[in-house]
C-alpha positions in Angstrom: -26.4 34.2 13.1 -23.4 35.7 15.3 -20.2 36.3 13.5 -18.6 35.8 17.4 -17.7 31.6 16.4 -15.4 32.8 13.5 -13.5 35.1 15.5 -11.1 32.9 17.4 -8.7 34.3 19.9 -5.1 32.3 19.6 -6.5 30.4 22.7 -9.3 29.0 20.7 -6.8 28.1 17.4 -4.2 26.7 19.8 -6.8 24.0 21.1 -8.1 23.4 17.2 -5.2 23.3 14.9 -3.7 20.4 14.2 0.5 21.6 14.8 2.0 19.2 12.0 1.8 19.3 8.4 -1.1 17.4 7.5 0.4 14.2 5.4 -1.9 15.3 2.3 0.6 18.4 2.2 3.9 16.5 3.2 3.8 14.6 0.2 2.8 16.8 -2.1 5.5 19.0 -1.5 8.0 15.7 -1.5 7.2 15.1 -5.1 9.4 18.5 -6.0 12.0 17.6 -2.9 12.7 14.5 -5.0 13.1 15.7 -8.2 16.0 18.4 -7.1 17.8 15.5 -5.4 17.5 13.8 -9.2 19.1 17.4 -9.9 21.7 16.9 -7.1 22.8 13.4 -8.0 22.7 13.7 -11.9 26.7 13.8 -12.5 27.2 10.9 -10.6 24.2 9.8 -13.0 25.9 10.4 -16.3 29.7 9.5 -15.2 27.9 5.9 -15.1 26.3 6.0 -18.2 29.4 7.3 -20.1 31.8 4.7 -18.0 29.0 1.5 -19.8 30.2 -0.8 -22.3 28.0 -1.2 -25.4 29.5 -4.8 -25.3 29.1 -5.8 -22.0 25.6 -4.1 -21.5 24.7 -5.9 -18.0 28.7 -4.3 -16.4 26.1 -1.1 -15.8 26.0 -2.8 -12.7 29.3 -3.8 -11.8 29.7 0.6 -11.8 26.9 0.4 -9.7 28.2 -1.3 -7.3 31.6 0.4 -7.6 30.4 3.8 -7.2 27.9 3.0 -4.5 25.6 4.7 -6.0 22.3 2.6 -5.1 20.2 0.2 -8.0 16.8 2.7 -7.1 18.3 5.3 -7.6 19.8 4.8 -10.7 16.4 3.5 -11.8 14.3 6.7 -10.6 16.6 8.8 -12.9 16.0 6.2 -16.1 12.2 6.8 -14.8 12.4 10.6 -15.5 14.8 9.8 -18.7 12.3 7.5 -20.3 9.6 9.5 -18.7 8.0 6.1 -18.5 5.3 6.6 -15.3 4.0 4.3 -12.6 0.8 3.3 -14.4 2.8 2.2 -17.3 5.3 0.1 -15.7 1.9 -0.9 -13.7 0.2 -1.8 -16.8 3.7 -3.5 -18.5 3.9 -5.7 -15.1 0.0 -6.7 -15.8 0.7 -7.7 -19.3 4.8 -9.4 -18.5 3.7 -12.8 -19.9 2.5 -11.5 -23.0 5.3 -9.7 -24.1 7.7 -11.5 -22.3 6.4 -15.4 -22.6 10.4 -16.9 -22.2 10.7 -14.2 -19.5 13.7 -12.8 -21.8 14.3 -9.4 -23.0 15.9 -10.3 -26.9 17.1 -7.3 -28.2 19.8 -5.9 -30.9 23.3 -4.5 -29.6 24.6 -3.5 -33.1 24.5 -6.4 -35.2 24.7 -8.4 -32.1 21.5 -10.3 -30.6 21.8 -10.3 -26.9 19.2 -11.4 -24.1 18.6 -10.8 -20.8 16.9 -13.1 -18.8 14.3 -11.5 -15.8 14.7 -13.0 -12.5 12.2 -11.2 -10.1 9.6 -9.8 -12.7 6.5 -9.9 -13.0 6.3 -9.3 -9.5 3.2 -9.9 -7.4 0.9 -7.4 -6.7 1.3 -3.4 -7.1 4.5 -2.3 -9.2 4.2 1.0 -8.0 7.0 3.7 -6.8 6.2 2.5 -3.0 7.2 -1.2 -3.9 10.1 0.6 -5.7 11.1 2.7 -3.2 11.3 5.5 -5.0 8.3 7.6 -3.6 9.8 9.5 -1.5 13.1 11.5 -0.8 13.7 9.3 2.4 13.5 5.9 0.4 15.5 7.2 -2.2 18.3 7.7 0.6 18.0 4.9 1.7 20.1 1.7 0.7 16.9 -0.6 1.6 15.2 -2.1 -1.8 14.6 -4.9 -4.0 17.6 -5.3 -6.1 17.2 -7.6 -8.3 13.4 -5.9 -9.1 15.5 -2.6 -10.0 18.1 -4.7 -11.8 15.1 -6.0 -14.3 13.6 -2.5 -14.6 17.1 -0.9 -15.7 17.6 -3.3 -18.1 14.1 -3.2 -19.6 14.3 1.1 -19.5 18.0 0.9 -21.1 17.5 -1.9 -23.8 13.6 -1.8 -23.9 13.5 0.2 -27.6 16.5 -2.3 -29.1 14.2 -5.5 -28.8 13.6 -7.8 -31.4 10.1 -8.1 -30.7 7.7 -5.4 -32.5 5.1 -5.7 -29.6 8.0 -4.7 -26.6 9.7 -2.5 -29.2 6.4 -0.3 -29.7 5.5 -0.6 -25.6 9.3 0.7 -24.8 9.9 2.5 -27.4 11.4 5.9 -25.4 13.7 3.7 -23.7 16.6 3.8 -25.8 19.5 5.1 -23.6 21.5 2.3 -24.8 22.1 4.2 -28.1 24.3 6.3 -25.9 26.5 4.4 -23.8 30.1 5.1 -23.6 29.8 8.0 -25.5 30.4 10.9 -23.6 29.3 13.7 -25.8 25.9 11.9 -26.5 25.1 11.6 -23.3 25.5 15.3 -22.4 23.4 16.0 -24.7 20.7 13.1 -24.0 20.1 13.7 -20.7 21.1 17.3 -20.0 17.5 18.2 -22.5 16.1 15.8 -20.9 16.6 17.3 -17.5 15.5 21.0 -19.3 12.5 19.4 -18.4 13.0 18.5 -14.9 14.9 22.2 -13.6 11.6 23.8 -15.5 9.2 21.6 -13.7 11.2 22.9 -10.3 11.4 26.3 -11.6 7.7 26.8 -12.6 6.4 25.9 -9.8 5.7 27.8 -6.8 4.5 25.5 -4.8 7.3 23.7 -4.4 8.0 23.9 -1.0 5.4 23.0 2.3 4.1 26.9 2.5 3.2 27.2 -1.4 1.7 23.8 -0.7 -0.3 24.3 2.1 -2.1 27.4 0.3 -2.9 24.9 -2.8 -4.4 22.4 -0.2 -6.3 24.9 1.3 -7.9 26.6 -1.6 -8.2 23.3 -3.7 -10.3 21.7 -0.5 -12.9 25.1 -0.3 -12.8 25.1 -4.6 -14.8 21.9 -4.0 -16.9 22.6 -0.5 -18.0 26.0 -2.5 -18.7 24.8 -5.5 -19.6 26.3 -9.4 -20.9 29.4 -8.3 -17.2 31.0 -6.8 -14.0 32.2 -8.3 -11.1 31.6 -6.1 -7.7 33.2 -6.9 -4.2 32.3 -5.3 -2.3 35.2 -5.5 -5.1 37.3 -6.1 -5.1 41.3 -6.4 -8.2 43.3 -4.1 -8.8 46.3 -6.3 -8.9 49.3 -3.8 -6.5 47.7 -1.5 -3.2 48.8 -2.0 0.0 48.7 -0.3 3.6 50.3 -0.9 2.3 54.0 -0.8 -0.8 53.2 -3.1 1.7 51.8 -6.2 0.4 48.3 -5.8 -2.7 46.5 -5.2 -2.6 44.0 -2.3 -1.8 40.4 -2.9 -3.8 37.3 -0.9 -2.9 33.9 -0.9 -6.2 33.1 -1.7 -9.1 35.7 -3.0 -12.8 34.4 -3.2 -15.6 36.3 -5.2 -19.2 35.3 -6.6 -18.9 34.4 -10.1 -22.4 36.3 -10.8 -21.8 39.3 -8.8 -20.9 41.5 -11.8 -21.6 44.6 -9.2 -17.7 46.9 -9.4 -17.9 47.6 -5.3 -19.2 43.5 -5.1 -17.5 42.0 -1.9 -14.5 39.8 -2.0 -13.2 37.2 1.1 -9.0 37.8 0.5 -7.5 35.1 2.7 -4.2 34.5 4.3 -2.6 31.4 5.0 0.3 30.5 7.5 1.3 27.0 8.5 4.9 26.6 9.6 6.4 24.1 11.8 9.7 25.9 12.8 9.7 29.3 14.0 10.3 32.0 11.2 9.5 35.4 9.9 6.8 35.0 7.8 4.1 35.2 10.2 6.0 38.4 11.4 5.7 40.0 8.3 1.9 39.4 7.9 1.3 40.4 11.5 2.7 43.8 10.3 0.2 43.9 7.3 -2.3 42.9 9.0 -3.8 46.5 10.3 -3.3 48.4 7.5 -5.4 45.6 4.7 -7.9 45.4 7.6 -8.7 48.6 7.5 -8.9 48.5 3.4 -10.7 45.8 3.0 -13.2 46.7 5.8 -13.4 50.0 3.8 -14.6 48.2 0.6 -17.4 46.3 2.1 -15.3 42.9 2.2 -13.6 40.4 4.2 -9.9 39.1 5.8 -10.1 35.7 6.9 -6.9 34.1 8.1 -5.8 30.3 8.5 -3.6 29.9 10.9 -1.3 26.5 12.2 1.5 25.0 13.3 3.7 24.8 16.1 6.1 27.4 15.0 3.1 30.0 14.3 1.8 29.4 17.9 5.6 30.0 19.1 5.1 33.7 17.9 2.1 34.8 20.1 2.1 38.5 19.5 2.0 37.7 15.7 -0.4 35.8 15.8 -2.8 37.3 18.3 -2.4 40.8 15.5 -3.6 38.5 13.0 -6.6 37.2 14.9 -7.6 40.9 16.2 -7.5 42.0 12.7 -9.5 39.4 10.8 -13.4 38.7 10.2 -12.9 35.1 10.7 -9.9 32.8 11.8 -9.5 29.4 11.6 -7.1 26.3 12.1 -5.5 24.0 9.3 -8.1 20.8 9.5 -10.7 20.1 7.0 -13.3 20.8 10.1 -12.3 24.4 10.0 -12.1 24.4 6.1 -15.6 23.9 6.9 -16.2 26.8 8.7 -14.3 29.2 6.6 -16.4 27.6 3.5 -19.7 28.4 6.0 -18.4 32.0 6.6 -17.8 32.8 2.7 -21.0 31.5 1.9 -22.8 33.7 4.5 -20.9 36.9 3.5 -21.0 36.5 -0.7 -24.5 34.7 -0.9 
């Protein structure tokens, strides 16, 4: 079989890639987008929960309201607080008659009884973060939701641990922010180690932007088209491929070897991935690699394969057009060329 079908020219990419992040990306990388805007918004967050009266438990929304700071939002950060997910409020909503069967939440407020009495749940349907609108960074922005659904959810999240009955008390037990309102060093200290959490979940992750993501796509969708019998790296180093003067091995976004090739010269596929909307620098900087690790990796009997997309890429024609003459096999960002890369591994590992 010809190698000549995996060596595109930037012709052949242009008229196969798909220019837009893929949606399967988009959101991924919208998961960490939102959790830095909970970052961004927290003060405003806490101010409310310190300006609460124990006493007057339902005036949390009267600050609300006074602060314009919208119902949703408030409710995604008691989410992350209570780090009570979507299948569980899911599976509470399933349940609501059973625990709730007057549709009241009864719970203790020192040595007070209060109750409060639901008015839109159990809803119909899905209680997921869509129906919320809390799924993405644009609906959180938005001032477009069900208010009186979030109204029932913040009360259930803030007084949930405080009811009188042992069955709602055990389900909601976490949610017990209501041992801290109006007391402002409490409250620091509440959700500031709670949010530890949060800045490390953002901090930990590389893939927290669209690039990072689009190389886990990419290497997650071949993992499962190669199958047991490969080992794919991201970040992986090619022994004998160095760069800064020889004082470094070479790094690939993604680096594919046989699992039972135990052989020290054994080939290796290193693969490079650039998808960018907007025109940048980053394909620049590869494109000036991109001779040099040829050469290497041609040297050690293994492969470069590039995937390469997006309309800011294509807006950089001499990089990319390096890339592609220095490369055993190119392809665009769609699951038909994951294909093809897949095809090429297989043919050049075994």
């Amino acid at each position: 079989m010809s190698d000549d079908k995996y060596l595109r020219s930037i012709e052949d990419l242009e008229k196969l890639a798909c220019n837009w992040w893929p949606i399967e990306v988009r959101e991924e990388a919208q998961k960490m987008s939102i959790l830095q805007y909970l970052l961004d918004t927290q003060e405003r967050f806490i101010s409310i929960l310190k300006l609460a009266n124990k006493k007057k438990p339902e005036k949390i929304f009267e600050l609300l309201k006074a602060s314009s700071f919208d119902y949703h939002l408030f409710l995604k950060h008691l989410i992350l607080l209570t780090d009570l997910g979507a299948e569980q409020l899911q599976r509470i909503n399933k349940v609501f008659d059973s625990l709730f069967p007057d549709h009241k939440l009864v719970y203790k407020q020192g040595r007070k009884e209060e109750s409060y009495l639901f008015s839109a749940l159990p809803t119909k349907g899905a209680l997921n973060n869509k129906k919320l609108k809390i799924d993405t960074l644009e609906h959180l922005k938005s001032s477009s939701y069900n208010e009186a659904l979030c109204k029932d959810l913040i009360m259930m999240l803030i007084f949930g641990a405080s009811s009188t009955n042992r069955q709602v008390k055990s389900v909601l037990y976490k949610c017990n922010c209501n041992e801290y309102l109006g007391d402002d060093t409490k409250i620091e200290d509440f959700v500031r180690k709670n949010y530890i959490r949060v800045s490390r979940i953002i901090a930990g992750k590389e893939s927290n932007d669209l690039g990072n993501k689009a190389q886990e796509y990419a290497m997650n969708y071949l993992s499962k088209k190669l199958g047991d019998g490969y080992r794919l790296q991201s970040n992986g180093k090619l022994p004998d491929v160095s760069e800064n003067d020889g004082k470094t091995w070479a790094t690939f976004d993604i680096l594919v070897d046989r699992i039972d090739d135990t052989s020290k010269y054994k080939p290796y596929i290193a693969v490079e991935v650039s998808f960018q909307e907007t025109s940048n620098s980053v394909v620049e900087r590869k494109s000036k690699l991109a001779r040099n690790r040829f050469v290497q990796v041609s040297g050690r009997r293994s492969f470069v394969a590039y995937i390469l997309d997006g309309i800011g890429n294509f807006s950089r024609a001499a990089a990319i057009r390096t890339l592609c003459e220095n490369s055993h096999c190119t392809v665009a960002y769609t699951p038909e060329e994951f294909d093809v890369l897949a095809e090429f591994i297989r043919k050049k590992l075994g």
